[in-house]
N, C-alpha and C positions, 0 to 999 in steps of 0.2 A: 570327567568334569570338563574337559577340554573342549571335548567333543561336544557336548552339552552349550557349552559360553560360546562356542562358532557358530550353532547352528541356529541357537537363539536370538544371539545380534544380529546374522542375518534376518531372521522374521521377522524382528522388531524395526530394521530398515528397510522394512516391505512393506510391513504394514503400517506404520505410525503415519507416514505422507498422506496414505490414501483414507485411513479413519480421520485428519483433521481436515482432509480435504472435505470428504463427505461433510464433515460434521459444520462444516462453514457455508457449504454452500447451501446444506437443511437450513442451517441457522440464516441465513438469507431470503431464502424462500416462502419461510416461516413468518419472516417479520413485512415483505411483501404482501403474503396472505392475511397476515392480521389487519391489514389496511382496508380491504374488505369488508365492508357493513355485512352483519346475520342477513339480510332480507335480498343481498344479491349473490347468497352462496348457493351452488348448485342444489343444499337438500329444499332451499326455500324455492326457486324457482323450478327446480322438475322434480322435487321431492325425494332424490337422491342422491348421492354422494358420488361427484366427478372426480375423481384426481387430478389435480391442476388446474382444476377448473378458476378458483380465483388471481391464480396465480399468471393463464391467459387474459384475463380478464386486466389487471393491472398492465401488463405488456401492452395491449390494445387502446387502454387508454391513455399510456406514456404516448403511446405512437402516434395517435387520433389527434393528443394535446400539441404534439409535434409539428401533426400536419396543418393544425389550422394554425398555428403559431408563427408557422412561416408564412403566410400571409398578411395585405394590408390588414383585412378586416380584424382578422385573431392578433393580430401586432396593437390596435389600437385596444383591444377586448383587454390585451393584459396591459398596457398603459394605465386602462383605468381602472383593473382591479389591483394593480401597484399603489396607481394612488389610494386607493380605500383603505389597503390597509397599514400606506406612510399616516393615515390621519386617527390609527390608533397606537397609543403612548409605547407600552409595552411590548405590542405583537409590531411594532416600525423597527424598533434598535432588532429583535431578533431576526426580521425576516431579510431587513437590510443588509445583518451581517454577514447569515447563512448565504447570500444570494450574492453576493462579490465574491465570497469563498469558491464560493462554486462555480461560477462564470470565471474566477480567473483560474482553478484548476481543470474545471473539465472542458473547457475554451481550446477550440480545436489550433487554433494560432496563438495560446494560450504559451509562455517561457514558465510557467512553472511546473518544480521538480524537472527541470531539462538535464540538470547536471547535475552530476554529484561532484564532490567538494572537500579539500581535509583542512580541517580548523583546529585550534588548541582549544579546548574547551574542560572542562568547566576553571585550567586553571593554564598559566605558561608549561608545555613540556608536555603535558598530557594531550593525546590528536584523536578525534573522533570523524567517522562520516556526516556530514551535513549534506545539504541540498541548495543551490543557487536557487531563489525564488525572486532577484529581480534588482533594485537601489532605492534607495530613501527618494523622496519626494517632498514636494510642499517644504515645509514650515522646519524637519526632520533635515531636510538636504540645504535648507540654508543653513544649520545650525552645524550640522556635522561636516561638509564640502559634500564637492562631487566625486571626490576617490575613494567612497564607500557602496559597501554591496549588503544588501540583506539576504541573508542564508536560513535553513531552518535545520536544526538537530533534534531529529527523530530519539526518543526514548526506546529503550530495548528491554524486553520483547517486541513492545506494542509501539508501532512508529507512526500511527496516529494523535498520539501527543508528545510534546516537545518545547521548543525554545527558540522564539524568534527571536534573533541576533543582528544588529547592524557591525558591520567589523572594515574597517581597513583592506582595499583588496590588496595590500601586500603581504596581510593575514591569510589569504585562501590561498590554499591550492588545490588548479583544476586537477580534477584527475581522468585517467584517462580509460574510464569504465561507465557501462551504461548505468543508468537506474536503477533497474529490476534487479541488475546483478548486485548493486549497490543494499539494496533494502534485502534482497536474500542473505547479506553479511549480515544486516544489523539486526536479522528478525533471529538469527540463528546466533547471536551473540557472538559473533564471529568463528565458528565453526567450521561454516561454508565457505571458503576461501575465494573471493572474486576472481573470475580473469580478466584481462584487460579486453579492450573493446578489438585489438590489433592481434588480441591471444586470439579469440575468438573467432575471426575472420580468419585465422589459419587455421582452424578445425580442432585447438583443443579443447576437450570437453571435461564434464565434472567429471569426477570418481562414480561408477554405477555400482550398485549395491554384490554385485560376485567381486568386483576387485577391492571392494572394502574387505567382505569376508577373506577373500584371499590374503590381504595384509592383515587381519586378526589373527589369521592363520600361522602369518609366517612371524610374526610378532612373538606367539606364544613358541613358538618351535625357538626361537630365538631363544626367550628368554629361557627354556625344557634345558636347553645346550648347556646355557651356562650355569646353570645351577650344577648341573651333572659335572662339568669339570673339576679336578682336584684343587 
């Protein structure tokens, strides 16, 4: 049975990374392709079935939108199809919002999510990871001062949704870990244990999946010992 529970946890840490990996990046590619009108999918225009084909196809015109975008002329093209659709009621609050969201995360000079962050949340005592995303402004920063920071607290599993929080910066504390390493704790419900950004810079790395098994290993051996003694 032993032998059996080592050899398995290992497989199951071999494989589970790489099936959700596959299985995210299908499900990406999937929802890419479905963007895709029927009349421009490879069976309609050569009557057969490409692989990838829609999914070059959207790449090409991310890139195309790209290129004329950074121009005068494509810079005033999307001026005025911004305005067209600021002068529709419902498609304005949506497109406006999606469209700050986005220009301030994927904005290459862009401070959000730069840092990660420990806060007491959701009560005193209780400390979670957050993310620096910036300080109040406008109307918000008269009313609160200037010695507030707005943070965000990722939900876990999924740190796609969350909790925008204005707080006191004498309520934050930086911490001193990257991002990635950051949201690999929160996605794993803290399982994966961060190392700091100074860990990492001297060369320690995660646990790879033979010195896990090895500690399962010696775990059970451990615990074989003490059962056996009197």
């Amino acid at each position: 049975m032993r032998f059996f529970k080592r050899y398995f946890i290992t497989g199951l840490l071999i494989w589970i990374p790489l099936i959700i990996t596959v299985w995210v990046i299908a499900l990406l590619i999937g929802t890419l392709e479905s963007v895709v009108p029927a009349f421009l999918s490879s069976q309609s225009l050569f009557g057969y079935r490409i692989p990838g084909f829609q999914l070059l196809l959207v790449l090409a015109v991310v890139l195309l939108t790209g290129l004329l975008g950074a121009n005068f002329l494509g810079r005033a093209l999307v001026e005025r199809w911004e305005q067209l659709l600021g002068r529709i009621p419902l498609v304005r609050s949506i497109y406006n919002s999606v469209k700050q969201v986005s220009d301030t995360v994927l904005a290459p000079n862009g401070q959000a999510f730069r840092e990660a962050v420990l806060v007491q949340y959701p009560r005193q005592g209780a400390w979670t990871i957050a993310f620096l995303t910036g300080a109040p402004s406008g109307e918000v920063a008269e009313k609160l001062g200037d010695d507030f920071v707005s943070v965000y607290v990722p939900t876990t599993p999924n740190p796609t949704s969350g909790f925008f929080l204005m707080m006191p910066r004498s309520d934050v504390q930086m911490l001193d870990m990257s991002v990635d390493a950051a949201l690999k704790y929160i996605v794993s419900m803290g399982v994966v244990a961060p190392g700091t950004v100074k860990a990492l810079e001297a060369g320690h790395e995660a646990v790879s999946v033979v010195e896990a098994a090895q500690r399962i290993d010696a775990a059970q051996e451990a615990d074989s010992s003490g059962k056996d003694r009197p």
